[in-house]
C-alpha positions in Angstrom: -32.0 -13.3 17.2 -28.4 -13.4 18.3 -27.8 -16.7 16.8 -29.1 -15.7 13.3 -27.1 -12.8 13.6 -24.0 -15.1 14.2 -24.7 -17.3 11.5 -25.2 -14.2 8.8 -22.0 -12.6 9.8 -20.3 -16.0 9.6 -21.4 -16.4 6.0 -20.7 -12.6 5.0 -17.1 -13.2 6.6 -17.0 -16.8 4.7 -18.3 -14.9 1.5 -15.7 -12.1 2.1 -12.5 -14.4 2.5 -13.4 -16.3 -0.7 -13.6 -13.1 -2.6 -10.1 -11.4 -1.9 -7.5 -14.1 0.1 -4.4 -12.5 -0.7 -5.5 -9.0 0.4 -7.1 -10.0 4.0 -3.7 -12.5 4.4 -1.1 -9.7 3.2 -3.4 -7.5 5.6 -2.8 -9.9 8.3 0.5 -10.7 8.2 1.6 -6.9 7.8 -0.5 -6.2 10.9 1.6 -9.7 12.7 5.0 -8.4 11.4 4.2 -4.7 12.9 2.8 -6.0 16.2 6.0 -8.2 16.7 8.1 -5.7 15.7 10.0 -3.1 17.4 8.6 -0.2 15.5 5.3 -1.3 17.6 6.7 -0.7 20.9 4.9 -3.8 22.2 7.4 -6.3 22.6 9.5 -6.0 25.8 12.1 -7.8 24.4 13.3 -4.6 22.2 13.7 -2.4 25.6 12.5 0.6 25.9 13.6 4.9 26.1 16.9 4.8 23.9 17.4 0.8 23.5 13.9 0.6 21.6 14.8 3.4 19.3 18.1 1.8 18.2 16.2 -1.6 18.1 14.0 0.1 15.8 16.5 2.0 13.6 18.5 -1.5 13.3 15.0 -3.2 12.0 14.6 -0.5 9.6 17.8 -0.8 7.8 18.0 -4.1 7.6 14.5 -5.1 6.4 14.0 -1.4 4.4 15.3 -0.4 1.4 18.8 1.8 1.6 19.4 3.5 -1.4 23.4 3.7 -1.4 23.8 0.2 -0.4 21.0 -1.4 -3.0 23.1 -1.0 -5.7 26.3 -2.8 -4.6 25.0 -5.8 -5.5 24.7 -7.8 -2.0 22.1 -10.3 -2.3 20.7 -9.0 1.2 20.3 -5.4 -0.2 18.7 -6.9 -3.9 16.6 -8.4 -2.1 14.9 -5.0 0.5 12.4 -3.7 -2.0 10.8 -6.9 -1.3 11.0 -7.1 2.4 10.3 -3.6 2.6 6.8 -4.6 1.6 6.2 -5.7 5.0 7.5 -3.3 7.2 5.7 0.1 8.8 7.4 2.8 10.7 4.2 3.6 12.8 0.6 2.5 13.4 -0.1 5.5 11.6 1.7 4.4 8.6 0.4 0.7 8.8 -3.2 1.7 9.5 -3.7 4.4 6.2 -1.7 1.6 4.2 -4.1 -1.3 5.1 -7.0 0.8 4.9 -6.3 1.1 1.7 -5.1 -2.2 0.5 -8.6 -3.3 1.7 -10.9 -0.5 0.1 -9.4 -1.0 -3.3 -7.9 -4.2 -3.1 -10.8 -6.8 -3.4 -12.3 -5.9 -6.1 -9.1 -5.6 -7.7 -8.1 -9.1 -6.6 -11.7 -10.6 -7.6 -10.9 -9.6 -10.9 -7.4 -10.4 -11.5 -7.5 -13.6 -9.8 -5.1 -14.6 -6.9 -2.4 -15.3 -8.1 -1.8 -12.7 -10.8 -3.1 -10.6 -7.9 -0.2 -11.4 -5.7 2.4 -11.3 -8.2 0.7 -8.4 -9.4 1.2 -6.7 -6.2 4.9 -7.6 -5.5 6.4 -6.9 -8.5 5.1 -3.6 -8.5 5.8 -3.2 -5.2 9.2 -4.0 -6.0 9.7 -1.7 -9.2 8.1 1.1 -6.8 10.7 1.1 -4.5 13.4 0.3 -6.9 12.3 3.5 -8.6 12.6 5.5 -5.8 16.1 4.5 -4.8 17.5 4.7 -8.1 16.4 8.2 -8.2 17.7 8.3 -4.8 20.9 6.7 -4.9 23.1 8.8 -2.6 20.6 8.4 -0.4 21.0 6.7 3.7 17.7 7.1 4.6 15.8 3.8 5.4 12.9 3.2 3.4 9.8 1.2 4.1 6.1 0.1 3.3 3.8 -1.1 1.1 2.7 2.4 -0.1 4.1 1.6 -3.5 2.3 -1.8 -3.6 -1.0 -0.2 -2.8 -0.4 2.8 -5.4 -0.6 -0.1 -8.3 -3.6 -0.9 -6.7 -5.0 2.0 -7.4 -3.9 2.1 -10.6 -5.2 -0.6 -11.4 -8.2 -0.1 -10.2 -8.8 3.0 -11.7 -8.9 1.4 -15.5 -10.7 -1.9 -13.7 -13.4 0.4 -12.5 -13.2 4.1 -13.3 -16.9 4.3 -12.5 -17.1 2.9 -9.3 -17.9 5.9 -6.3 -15.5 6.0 -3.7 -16.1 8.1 -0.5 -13.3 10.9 -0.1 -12.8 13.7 2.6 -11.2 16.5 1.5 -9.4 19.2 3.8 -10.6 22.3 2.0 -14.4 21.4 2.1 -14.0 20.2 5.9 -13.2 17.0 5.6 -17.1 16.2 4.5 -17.5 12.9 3.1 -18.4 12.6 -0.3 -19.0 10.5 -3.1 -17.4 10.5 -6.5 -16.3 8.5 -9.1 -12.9 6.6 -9.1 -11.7 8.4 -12.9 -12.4 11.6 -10.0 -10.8 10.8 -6.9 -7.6 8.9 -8.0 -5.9 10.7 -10.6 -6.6 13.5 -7.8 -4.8 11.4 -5.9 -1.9 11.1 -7.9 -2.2 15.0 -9.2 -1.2 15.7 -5.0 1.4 12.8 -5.1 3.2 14.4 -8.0 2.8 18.3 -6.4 4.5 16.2 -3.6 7.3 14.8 -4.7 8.2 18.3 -6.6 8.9 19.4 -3.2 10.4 16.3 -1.2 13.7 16.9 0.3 16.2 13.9 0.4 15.8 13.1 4.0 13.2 11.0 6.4 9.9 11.2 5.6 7.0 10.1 2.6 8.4 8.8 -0.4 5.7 10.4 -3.2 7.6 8.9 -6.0 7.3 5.4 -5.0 4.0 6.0 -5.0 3.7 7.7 -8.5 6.0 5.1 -9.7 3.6 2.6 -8.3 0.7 4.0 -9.5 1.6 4.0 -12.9 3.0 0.6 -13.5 -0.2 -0.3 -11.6 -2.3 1.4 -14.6 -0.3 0.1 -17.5 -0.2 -3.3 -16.1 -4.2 -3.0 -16.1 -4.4 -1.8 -19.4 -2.3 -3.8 -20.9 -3.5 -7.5 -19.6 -6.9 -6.0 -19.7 -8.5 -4.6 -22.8 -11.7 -2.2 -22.5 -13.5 -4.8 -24.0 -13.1 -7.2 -21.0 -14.0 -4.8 -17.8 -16.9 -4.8 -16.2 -18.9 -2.9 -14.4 -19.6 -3.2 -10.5 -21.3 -1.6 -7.5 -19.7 1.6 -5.7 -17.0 0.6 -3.5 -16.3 2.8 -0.3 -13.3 4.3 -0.1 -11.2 7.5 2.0 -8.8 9.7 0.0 -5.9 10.4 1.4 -2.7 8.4 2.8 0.1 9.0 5.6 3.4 7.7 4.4 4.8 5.6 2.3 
């Protein structure tokens, strides 16, 4: 019994790798970065009390994106929105984040392919968080994630597969799990992103506009490499609602 177990769980992972590569390997090495990182708190080598806090605000600006520095033209700075991809402040922040990127990221990445998936995903990433600190530019603040990476994602996904159910929990119906359709639970989404953002202050904290940004390049990227008359339809993925930070 246990060995036939083994063997279908080694062909479902198998079957599951094949399907979505670039999601499970950006999954992975965000999780590696984080774990190695001082944000963490799990490598000794960044201290601890006070030293691993400064360790951690050092990591931060030089790997996050920094508003009033990105547009002086540095090659280090042009290049943040990238790294920033990459980087989590918490294992809060990197869990909600990768949850995500794995609910609606392999279907997304079966049908866009690999490579336009990947490109896909960091150039939109990269416009997110451009967005944000151009609307931002007096800003200090560090900023980092892949929030606005995984916002295209579910842009995209909502013109791939508007019918597809996802699972969502809201707050005001205690946090029961239900099912709806993506068309639903996504512009939803966005509808609480935008409410958000109306109301972000300038300092630390989520950065709802990368995420709207996001989403919407993510959406008209979809529609525009894919006409209605090429998506298909395909079985209800699972998915939460919700997400931490950006």
């Amino acid at each position: 019994m246990i060995s036939n177990w083994s063997v279908v769980a080694g062909r479902a992972s198998r079957s599951l790798w094949r399907s979505a590569p670039m999601t499970y390997g950006l999954i992975a090495l965000c999780c590696a970065l984080f774990v190695i990182g001082p944000a963490a708190g799990l490598n000794p080598a960044y201290g601890s009390g006070d030293a691993l806090l400064a360790a951690q605000r050092a990591y931060f600006h030089r790997w996050g994106v920094v508003p009033a520095e990105l547009f002086e033209g540095s090659a280090r700075a042009v290049l943040t929105p990238a790294t920033a991809l990459f980087v989590h402040g918490s294992w809060v922040h990197l869990l909600g984040n990768m949850l995500f990127l794995y609910v609606f990221g392999v279907l997304t990445e079966a049908r866009m392919g690999r490579v336009q998936f990947t490109l896909f995903y960091l150039g939109c990433g990269y416009l997110a968080l451009l967005g944000y600190a151009a609307a931002n530019a007096d800003s200090e603040q560090s900023l980092v994630g892949a929030s606005g990476a995984i916002s295209a994602v579910l842009g995209a996904f909502l013109y791939l597969f508007p019918g597809a159910r996802v699972t969502s929990l809201l707050p005001f119906l205690f946090f029961l799990p239900l099912r709806f359709p993506a068309w639903v639970v996504l512009p939803f989404w966005a509808a609480l992103q935008w409410l958000a953002a109306g109301q972000a202050s300038h300092g630390p904290g989520v950065a709802y506009l990368a995420h709207l940004v996001g989403f919407g390049l993510g959406f008209a990227y979809a529609w525009v490499r894919f006409p209605p008359a090429t998506r298909v339809k395909v079985a209800p993925a699972p998915a939460p609602e919700g997400e931490n930070q950006q």
